[in-house]
C-alpha positions, 0 to 999 in steps of 0.5 A: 307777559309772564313775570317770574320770581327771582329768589325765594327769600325767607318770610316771602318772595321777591318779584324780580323787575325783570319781565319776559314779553312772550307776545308781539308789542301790538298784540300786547298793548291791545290785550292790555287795553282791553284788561278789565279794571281788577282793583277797586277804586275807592273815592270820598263818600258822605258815610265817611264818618272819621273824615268827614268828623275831622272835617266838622271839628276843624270847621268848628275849630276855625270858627271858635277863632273867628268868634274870639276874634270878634269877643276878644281883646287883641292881646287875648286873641294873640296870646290864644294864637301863641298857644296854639301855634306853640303847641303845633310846634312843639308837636311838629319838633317832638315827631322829629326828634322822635325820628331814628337819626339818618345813616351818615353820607361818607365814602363807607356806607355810601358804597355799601349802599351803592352795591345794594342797590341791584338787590335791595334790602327788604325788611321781614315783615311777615310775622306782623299782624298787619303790614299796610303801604300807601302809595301815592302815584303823581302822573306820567314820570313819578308814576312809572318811578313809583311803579318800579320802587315798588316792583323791586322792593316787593316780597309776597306776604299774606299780611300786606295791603296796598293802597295807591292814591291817584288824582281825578282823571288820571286814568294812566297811573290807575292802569299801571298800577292794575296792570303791575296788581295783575302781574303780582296775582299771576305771579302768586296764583299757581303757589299760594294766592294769598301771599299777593296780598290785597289791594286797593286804589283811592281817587282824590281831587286834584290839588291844582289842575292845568291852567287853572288861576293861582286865585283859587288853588288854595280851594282847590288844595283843600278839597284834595286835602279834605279827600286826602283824609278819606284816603288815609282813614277809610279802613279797606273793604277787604281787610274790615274791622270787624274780622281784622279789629284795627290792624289796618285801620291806618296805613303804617307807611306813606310813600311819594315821589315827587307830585304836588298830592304827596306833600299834600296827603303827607302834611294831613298825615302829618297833622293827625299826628300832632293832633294825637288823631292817629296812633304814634306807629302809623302813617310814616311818611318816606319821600323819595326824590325823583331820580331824574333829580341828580343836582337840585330838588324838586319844589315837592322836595324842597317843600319836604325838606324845609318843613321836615315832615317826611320821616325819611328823605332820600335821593338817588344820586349822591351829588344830591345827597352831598349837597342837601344833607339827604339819605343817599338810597341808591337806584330805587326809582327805576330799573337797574340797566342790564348787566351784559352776561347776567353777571 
């Protein structure tokens, strides 16, 4: 399987979604099953020390209100539970008024859009010091969507790390995204190898798994979002401080799709952000709802929409856009058809 460069564009290259299948289908799937793992997989470890010091302070924030709830009086604990209610709040509006406002949903700029979305704009964005995405990988569907988005919207930088966060056991989206790294290093490795940037995946727990009592999914949800801060904390081994300082010590974007361990990462993300635990110009969050969504949201993106804690909410089909007020984005989440004539 060769994957070949389709422009040269200034400050990197795009890798073109297309791809060229040189071998039979059979002989293809056995090499590919039998590729070597050539990412490294990262999981939460006890010598995590920023995690697992959020994980202490909440613990210990959890118990100061129980032990006010005993010392106290009702109205004192009510009002120390207005205060800090208050405050969150207040964090939460000031994060969103922060926000650039969203393009408007008419007839101009949605054809502008619609007739970018065979080639995508891409921002240049080799000259930072550090680019770092988070990508959140769900499982069957969202994956290979998630796989694609990022396939059309790559541009070869020396600059970029990428990290994908997949949940326990799922050993299919941890080989799409080796197999989608192996093509972006075959792709760089005869020009210039560092443009294929570098490169990790982060296995948390699973939020909820299959057929398990509702009883006990909240321990479960927060002990994928105890996991979910290794993953957004934990710097990568191939870019450290020690020779890159603090440029990738968090990851600039966060991108989902669509599983239920997206809004979870994303609402930890988002919770260091109020709490002044992150840096204001880190851990931007960008949902894209899934394109098989032409109609109605998902429960992920109803979650995303009404909690508002997505710095960017988008939809692929602007029926969808039209009826929840969403930033239309075109064909991202899949490969565009074949144009007859390679027009």
């Amino acid at each position: 399987m060769a994957l070949h460069h389709d422009k040269v564009v200034s400050g990197g290259e795009r890798l073109t979604p297309q791809i060229r299948i040189t071998k039979p289908k059979e002989e293809q799937q056995q090499q590919q099953e039998n590729e070597p793992q050539t990412l490294q997989v990262l999981e939460m470890r006890s010598d995590d020390n920023q995690a697992f010091a959020l994980l202490v302070w909440l613990l210990l924030t959890l118990s100061a209100f129980f032990t006010a709830f005993i010392i106290l009086s009702w109205s004192w604990f009510t009002a120390l539970i207005a205060v800090l209610a208050g405050f969150v709040v207040f964090r939460h509006l000031t994060l969103k008024w922060e926000r650039p406002l969203p393009p408007h949903n008419d007839s101009s700029s949605r054809s502008q859009r619609k007739a970018s979305t065979t080639n995508p704009p891409v921002p240049d964005t080799s000259l930072l010091p550090a680019v770092y995405f988070l990508y959140v990988l769900g499982s069957g569907g969202h994956s290979a969507e998630m796989i694609d988005t990022v396939t059309q919207q790559f541009r070869g930088q020396s600059n970029q790390h990428r990290r994908y966060v997949i949940t326990s056991g799922d050993s299919s989206s941890q080989g799409m995204a080796e197999r989608l790294e192996a093509r972006i290093r075959d792709a760089f490795s005869g020009s210039d190898p560092s443009k294929a940037g570098t490169r990790d995946i982060f296995r948390i727990r699973r939020a909820r798994d299959v057929h398990q009592p509702l009883l006990t999914a909240p321990f479960t949800c927060l002990a994928s979002a105890a996991h979910a801060v290794g993953a957004i904390t934990r710097e990568p081994t191939s870019r450290s401080e020690k020779r890159y300082g603090r440029q990738f010590k968090y990851p600039h974007v966060i991108v989902t799709n669509g599983p239920a361990s997206g809004f979870i990462v994303s609402l930890v993300a988002h919770f260091l952000k109020v709490f002044y635990l992150v840096p204001r110009n880190r851990l931007k969050i960008v949902y894209i709802e899934s394109w098989a969504r032409s109609r109605t949201l998902s429960l992920t993106g109803k979650l995303f929409l009404w909690t508002g804690i997505a710095d960017k909410f988008c939809v692929q089909h602007e029926t969808l856009a039209r009826m929840t007020g969403a930033e239309y984005m075109g064909r991202v989440g899949i490969r565009p058809p074949a144009v007859p004539g390679g027009r």
